[in-house]
C-alpha positions in Angstrom: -3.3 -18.8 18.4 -4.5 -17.0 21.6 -1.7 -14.6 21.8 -2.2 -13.5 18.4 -6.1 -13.2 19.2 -5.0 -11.4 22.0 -2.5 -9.3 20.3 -5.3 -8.4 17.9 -7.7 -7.1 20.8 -5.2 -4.9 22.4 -4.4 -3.5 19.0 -8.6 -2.7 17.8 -8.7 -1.2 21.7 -6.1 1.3 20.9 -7.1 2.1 18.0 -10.9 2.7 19.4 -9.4 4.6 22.3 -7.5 6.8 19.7 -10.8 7.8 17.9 -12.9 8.5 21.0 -10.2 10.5 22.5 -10.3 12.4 19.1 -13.8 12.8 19.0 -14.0 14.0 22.9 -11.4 16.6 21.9 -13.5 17.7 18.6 -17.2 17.8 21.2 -15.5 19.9 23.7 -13.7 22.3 21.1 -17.2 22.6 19.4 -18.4 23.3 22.6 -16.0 26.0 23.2 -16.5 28.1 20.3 -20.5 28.0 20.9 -20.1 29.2 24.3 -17.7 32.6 23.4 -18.8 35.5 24.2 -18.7 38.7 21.8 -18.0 36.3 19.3 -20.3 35.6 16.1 -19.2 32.0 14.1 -19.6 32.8 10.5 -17.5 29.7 9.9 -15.2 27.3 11.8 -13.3 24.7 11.3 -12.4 21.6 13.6 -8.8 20.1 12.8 -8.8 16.3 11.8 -7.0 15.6 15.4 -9.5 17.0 17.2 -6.5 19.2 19.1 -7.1 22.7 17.1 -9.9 25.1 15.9 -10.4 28.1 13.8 -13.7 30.5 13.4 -14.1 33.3 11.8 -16.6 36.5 13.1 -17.0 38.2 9.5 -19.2 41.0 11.3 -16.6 42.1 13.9 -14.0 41.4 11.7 -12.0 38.8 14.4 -10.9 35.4 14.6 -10.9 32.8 17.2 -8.3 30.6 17.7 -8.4 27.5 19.7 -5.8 24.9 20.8 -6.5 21.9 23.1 -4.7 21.4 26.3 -4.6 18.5 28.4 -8.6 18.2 29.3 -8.7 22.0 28.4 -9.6 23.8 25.5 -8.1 27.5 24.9 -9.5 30.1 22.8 -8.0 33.4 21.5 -9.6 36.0 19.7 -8.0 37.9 18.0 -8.7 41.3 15.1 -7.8 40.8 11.3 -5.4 43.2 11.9 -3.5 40.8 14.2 -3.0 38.7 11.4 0.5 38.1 9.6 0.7 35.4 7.8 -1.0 31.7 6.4 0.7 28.9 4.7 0.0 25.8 4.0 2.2 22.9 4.7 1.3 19.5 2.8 3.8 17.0 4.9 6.1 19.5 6.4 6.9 21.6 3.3 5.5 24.4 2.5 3.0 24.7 -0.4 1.5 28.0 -0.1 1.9 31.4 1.8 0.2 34.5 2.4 1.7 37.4 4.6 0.8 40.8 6.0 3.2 42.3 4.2 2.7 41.1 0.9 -0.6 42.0 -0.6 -0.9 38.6 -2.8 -0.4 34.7 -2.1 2.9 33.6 -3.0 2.9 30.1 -4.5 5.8 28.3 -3.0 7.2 25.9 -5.6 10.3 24.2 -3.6 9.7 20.5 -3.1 6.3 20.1 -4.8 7.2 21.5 -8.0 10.7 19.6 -8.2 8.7 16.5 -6.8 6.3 17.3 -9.6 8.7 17.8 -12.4 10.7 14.8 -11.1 7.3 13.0 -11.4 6.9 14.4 -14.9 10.7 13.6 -16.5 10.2 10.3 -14.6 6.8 9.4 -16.3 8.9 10.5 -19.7 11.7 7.8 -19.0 9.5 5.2 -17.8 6.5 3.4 -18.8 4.7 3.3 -14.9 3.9 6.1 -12.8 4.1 5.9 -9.3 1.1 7.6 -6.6 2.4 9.9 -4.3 1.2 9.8 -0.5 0.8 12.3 2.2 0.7 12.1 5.8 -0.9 15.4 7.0 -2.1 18.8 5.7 -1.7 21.8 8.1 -2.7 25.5 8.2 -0.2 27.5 9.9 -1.3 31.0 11.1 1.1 33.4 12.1 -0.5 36.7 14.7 1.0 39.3 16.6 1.4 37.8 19.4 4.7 37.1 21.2 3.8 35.1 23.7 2.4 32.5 21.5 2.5 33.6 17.5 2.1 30.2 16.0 -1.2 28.3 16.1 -1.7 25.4 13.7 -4.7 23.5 12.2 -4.5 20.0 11.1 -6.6 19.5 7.8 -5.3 15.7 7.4 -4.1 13.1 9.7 -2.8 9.6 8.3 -1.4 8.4 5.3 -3.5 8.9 1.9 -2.9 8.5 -1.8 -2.7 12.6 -3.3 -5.3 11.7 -5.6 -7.8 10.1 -3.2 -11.2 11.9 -2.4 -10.3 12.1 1.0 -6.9 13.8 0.5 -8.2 16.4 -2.2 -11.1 17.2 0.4 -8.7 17.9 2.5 -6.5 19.6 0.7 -9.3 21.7 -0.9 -10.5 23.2 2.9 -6.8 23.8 3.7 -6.9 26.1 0.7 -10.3 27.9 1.3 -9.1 28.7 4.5 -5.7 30.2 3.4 -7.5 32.1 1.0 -10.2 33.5 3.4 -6.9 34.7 5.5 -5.4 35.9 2.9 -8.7 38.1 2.2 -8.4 39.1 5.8 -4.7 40.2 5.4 -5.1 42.1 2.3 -8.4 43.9 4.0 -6.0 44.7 7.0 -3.4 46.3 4.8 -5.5 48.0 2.5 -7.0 49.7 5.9 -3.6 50.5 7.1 
């Protein structure tokens, strides 16, 4: 009885540590991107793990770029022009992707549409339909940059039914922000 009591403890401590860490991370990257210089936030957003950030300065046309380090927090600012691609990934595999050099989204059917249709003929064939679940939803954003090209933005982080509010939430600011790049990139290549 007490090492099951005291099994339970340790496991509500992690789990309490996790979170605060989390939020710590999210203060001092909210912190950051009040404090930058030259920099006007029209919009940000803080990634579910609290370990990455976006902003966006519509007026100077830049975006900031943030990425937790250790205890440290570091911020890259960067033109629209700098911008090469956006894309989605909803557990790993890619859903949707805008690049520089295309002037449109593409809609990346892969895995979700054959997962789809499988859900579809399977629904035909039998009489229960089964809930998928996801894990995490990510932004990645591709710059010029070859030092460090890739930065990545978690939108969801844990395990959640596809059709649950917090998953279509989610899901919903991944894509506003994919689209607001993809306005970017097509502004940048329009002004090429």
């Amino acid at each position: 009885m007490w090492f099951i009591l005291f099994v339970f403890i340790i496991v509500i401590a992690i789990v309490a540590s996790i979170i605060y860490s989390a939020s710590q991370r999210k203060k001092a990257l909210t912190e950051e991107l009040n404090n930058l210089n030259d920099f006007v936030v029209s919009q940000s957003h803080i990634g579910e793990d609290g370990n990455s950030a976006i902003a966006v300065d519509s007026i100077n046309k830049k975006i900031c770029l943030l990425i937790f380090y250790g205890d440290k927090v570091k911020s890259r600012i960067v033109s629209f022009r700098d911008l090469i691609s956006a894309e989605i990934f909803i557990d790993g595999s890619e859903a949707v992707k805008t690049s520089r050099t295309s002037q449109s989204g593409e809609a990346i059917l892969g895995g979700i549409i054959a997962g789809g249709i499988g859900t579809v003929i399977g629904g035909l064939s039998e009489s229960k339909s089964s809930i998928k679940k996801a894990t995490n939803i990510r932004l990645r954003i591709v710059i010029n940059d070859s030092l460090e090209p890739i930065h990545v933005v978690n939108f969801l982080d844990g395990e959640y039914k596809t059709d649950s509010l917090t998953y279509r939430h989610a899901e919903e600011q991944a894509r506003y922000w994919q689209g607001l790049l993809k306005i970017f990139i097509t502004q940048a290549d329009r002004e090429d």
